[in-house]
N, C-alpha and C positions, 0 to 999 in steps of 0.2 A: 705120082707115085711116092709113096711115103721111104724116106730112108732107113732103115735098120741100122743100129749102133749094137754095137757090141759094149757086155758090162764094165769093160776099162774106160772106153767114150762115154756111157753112161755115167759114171762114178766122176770124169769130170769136169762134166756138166752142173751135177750133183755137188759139187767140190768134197766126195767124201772119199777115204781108201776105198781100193780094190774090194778087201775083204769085206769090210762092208755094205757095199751094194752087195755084193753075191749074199751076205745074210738077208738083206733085204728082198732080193728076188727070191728066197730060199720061204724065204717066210710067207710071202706074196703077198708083202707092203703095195710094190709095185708090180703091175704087169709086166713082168718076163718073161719069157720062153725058152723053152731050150730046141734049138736049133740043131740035130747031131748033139756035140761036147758043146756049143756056145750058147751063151745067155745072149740075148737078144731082146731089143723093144723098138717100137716105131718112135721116130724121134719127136711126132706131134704127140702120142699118145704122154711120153716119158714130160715131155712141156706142158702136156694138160696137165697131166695129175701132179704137177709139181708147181702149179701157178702162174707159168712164167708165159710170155707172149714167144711166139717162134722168132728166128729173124727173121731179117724185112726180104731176104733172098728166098726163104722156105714160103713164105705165103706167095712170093710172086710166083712159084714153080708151080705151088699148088693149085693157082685161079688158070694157068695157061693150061 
């Protein structure tokens, strides 16, 4: 099962401000969601569209 991050874990991931992830989820650069009041994305989904390889604990979770 895939984790959810909230926009602050997202943003730094991202290494960008707060404010801006939330323009970007605002804008729907990236896939966010709002959860209730929270932005939210899956934290493979946030790694796809960002280029990046998962870490090596997230892919072992994933195959088990």
């Amino acid at each position: 099962m895939d984790v959810l991050l909230t926009l602050p874990e997202a943003a730094k991931i991202m290494r960008v401000s707060r404010s801006k992830a939330q323009k970007m989820a605002k804008a729907g650069a990236l896939p966010f969601r709002k959860l209730g009041a929270t932005w939210v994305i899956p934290r493979s989904v946030l790694y796809r569209e960002l280029g990046l390889e998962l870490p090596r604990e997230e892919k072992e979770a994933a195959i088990a």
